[in-house]
SENU-739647 format. One record per residue (C-alpha): residue number from 1; residue in one letter; x, y, z. Coordinates in Angstrom, 2 decimals. Example, Ala and Ser with C-alpha at 12.3 -4.5 7.8 and 13.67 -1.06 7.14 Angstrom:
<pt i="1" aa="A" c1="12.30" c2="-4.50" c3="7.80"/>
<pt i="2" aa="S" c1="13.67" c2="-1.06" c3="7.14"/>
This chain:
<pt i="1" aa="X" c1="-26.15" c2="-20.35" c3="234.57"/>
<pt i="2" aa="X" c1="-24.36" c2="-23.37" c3="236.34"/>
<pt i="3" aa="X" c1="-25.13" c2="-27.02" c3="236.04"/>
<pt i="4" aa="X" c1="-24.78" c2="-29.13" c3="238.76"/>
<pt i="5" aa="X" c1="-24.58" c2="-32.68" c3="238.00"/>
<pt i="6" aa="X" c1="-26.40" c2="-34.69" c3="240.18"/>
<pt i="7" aa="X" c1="-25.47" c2="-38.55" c3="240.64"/>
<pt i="8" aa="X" c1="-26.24" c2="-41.00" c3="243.34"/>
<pt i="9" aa="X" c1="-25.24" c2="-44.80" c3="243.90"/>
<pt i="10" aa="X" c1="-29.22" c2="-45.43" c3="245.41"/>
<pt i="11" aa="X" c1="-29.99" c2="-45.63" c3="241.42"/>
<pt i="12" aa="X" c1="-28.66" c2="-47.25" c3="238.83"/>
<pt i="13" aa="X" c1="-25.35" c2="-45.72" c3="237.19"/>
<pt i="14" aa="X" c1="-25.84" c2="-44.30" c3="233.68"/>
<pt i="15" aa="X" c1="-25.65" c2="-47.05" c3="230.82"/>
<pt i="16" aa="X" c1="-24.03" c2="-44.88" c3="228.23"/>
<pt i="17" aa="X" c1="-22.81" c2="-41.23" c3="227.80"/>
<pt i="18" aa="X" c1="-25.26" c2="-39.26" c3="230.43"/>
<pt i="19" aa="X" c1="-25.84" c2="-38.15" c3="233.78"/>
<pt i="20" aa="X" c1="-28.59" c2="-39.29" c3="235.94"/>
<pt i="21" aa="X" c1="-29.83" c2="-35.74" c3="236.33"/>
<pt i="22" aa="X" c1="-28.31" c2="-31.95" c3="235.78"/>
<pt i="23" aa="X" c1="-29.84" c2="-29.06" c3="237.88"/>
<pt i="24" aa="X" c1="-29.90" c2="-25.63" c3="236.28"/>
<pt i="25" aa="X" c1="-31.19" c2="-22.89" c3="238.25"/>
<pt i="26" aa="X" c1="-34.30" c2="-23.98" c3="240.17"/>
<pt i="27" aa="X" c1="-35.04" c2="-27.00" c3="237.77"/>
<pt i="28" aa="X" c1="-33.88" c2="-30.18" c3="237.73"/>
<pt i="29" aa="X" c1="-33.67" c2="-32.69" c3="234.59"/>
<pt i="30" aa="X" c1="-33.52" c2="-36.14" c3="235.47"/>
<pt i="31" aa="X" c1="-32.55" c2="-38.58" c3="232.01"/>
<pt i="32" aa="X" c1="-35.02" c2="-41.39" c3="232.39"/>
<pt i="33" aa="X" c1="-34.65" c2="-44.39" c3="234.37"/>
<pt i="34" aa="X" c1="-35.39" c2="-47.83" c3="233.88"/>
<pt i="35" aa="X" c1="-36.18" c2="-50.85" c3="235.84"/>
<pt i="36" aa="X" c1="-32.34" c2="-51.61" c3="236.86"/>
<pt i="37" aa="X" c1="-31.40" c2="-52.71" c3="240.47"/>
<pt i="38" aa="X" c1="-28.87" c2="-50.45" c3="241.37"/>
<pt i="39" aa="X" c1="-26.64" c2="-52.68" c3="243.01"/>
<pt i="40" aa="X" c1="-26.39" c2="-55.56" c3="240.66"/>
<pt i="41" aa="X" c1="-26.95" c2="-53.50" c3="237.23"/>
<pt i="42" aa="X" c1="-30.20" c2="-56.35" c3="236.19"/>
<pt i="43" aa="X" c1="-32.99" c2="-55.40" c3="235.04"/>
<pt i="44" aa="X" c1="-35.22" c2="-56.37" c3="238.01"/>
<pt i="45" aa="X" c1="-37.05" c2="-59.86" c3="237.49"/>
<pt i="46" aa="X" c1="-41.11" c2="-59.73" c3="237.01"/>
<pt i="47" aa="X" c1="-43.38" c2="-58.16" c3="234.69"/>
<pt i="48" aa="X" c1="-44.20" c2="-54.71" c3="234.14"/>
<pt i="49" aa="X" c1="-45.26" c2="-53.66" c3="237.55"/>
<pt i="50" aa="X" c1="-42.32" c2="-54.65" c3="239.21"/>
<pt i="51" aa="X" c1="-40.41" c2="-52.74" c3="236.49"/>
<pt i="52" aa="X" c1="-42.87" c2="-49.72" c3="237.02"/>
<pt i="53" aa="X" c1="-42.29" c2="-50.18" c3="240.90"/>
<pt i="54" aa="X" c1="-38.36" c2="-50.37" c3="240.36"/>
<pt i="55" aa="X" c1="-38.44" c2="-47.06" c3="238.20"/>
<pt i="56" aa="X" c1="-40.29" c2="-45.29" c3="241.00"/>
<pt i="57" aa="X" c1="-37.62" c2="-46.51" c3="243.21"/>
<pt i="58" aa="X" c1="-35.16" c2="-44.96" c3="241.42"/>
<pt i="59" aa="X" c1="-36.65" c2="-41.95" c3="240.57"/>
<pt i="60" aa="X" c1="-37.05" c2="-41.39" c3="244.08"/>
<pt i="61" aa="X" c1="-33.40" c2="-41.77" c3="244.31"/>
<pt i="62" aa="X" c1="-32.58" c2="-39.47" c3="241.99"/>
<pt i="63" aa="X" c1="-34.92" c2="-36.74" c3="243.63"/>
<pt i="64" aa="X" c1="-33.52" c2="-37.44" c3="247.34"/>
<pt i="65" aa="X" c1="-29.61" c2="-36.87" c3="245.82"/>
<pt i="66" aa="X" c1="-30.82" c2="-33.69" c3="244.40"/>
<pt i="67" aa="X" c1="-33.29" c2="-32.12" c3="248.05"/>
<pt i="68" aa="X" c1="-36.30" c2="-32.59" c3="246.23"/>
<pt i="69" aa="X" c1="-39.02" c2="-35.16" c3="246.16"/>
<pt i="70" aa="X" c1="-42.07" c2="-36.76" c3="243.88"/>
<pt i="71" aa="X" c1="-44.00" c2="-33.07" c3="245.42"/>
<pt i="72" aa="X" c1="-41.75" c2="-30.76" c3="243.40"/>
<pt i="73" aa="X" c1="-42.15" c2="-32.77" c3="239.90"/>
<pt i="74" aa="X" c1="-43.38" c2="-30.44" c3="237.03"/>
<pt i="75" aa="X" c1="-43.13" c2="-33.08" c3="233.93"/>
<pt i="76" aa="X" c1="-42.95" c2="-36.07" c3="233.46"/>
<pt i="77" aa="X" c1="-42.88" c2="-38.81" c3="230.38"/>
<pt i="78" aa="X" c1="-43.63" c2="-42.11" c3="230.34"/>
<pt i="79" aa="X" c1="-42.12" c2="-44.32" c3="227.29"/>
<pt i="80" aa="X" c1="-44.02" c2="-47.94" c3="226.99"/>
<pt i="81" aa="X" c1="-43.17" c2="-50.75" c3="224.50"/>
<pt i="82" aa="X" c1="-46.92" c2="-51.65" c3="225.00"/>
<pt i="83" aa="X" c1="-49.85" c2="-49.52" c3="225.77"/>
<pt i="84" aa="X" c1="-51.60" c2="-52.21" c3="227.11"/>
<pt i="85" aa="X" c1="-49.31" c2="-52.11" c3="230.28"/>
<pt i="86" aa="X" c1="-50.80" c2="-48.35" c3="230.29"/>
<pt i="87" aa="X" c1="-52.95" c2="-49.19" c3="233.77"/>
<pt i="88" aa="X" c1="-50.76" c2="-51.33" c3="235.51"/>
<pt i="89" aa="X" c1="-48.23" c2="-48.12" c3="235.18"/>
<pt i="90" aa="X" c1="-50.69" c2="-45.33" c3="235.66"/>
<pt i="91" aa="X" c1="-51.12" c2="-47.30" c3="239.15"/>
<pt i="92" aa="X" c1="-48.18" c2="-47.89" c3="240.25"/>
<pt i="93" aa="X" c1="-46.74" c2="-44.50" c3="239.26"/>
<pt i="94" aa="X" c1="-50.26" c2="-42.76" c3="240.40"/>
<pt i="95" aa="X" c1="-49.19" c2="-43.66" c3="244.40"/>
<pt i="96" aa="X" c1="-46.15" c2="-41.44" c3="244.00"/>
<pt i="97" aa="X" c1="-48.77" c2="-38.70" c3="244.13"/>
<pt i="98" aa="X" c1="-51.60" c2="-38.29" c3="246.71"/>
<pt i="99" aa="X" c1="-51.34" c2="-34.51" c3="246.27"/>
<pt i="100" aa="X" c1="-50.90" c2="-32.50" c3="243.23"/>
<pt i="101" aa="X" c1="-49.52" c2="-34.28" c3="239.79"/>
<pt i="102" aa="X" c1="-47.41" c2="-33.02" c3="237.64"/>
<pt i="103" aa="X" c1="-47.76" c2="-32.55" c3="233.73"/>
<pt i="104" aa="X" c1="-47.67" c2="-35.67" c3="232.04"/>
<pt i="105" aa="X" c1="-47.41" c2="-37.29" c3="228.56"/>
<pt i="106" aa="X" c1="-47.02" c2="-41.04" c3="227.62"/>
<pt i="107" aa="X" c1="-45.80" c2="-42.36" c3="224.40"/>
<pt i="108" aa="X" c1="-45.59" c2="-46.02" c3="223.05"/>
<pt i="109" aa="X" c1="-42.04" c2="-46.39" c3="221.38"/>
<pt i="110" aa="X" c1="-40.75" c2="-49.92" c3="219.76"/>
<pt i="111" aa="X" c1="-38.22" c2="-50.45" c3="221.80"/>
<pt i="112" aa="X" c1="-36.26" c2="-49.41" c3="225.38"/>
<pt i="113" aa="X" c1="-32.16" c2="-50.02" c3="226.53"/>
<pt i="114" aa="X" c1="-32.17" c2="-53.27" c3="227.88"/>
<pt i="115" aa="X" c1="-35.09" c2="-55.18" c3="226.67"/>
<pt i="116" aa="X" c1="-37.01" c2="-53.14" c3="229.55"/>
<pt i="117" aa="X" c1="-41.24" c2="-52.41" c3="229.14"/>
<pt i="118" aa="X" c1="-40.87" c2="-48.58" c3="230.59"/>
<pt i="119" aa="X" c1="-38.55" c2="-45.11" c3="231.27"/>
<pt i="120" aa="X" c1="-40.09" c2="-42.51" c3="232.95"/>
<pt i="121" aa="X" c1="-37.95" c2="-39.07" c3="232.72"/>
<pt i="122" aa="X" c1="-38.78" c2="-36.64" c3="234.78"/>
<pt i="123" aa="X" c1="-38.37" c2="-32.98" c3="235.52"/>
<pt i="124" aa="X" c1="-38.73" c2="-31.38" c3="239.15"/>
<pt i="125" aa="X" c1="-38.69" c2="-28.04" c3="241.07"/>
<pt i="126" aa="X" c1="-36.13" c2="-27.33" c3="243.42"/>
């Protein structure tokens, strides 16, 4: 099968050795995304549901480059440095999806790239 790399300027560029997303066949995987403006390369100021909201924003961004949308996910994982942040995050990423959600799992890890308080990867349908 051939893989498409998929890469848009809308989100931020990959940090280290990755691509923001690869599409084989009918399925996309998008690497995770944190809460970096993806014009200046910061990690956007404000707690974690700005960071949540900036991660949406780039997820979105990531979706859009690839002609699919938050409708066509089929996974996705949420990493958190705290699960205490676990409701601020399950709201802001629940408003991505009015309709049907995809699959979902949600780990607590010690620490993210950049100091951040989330990554979301996801995985989509084309």
């Amino acid at each position: 099968m051939k893989l498409n790399v998929i890469a848009t300027e809308n989100a931020p560029a990959a940090i280290g050795p990755y691509s923001q997303a690869i599409q084989v066949g009918n399925l996309l995987y998008c690497s995770g995304q944190i809460a970096l403006d993806p014009v200046s390369g910061e990690v956007v100021a404000g707690g974690v549901r700005e960071q949540a909201e900036q991660v949406m924003r780039n997820i979105a961004a990531v979706l859009m480059a690839a002609g699919t949308g938050f409708d066509n996910l089929v996974k996705t994982t949420i990493f958190l440095v705290d699960m205490n942040d676990f409701a601020v995050v399950n709201e802001v990423y629940g408003r991505s999806f009015p309709g049907r959600k995809p699959a979902r799992s949600t780990v607590a890890v010690q620490g993210l790239p950049r100091g951040v308080l989330l990554e979301i990867e996801v995985v989509a349908s084309l």
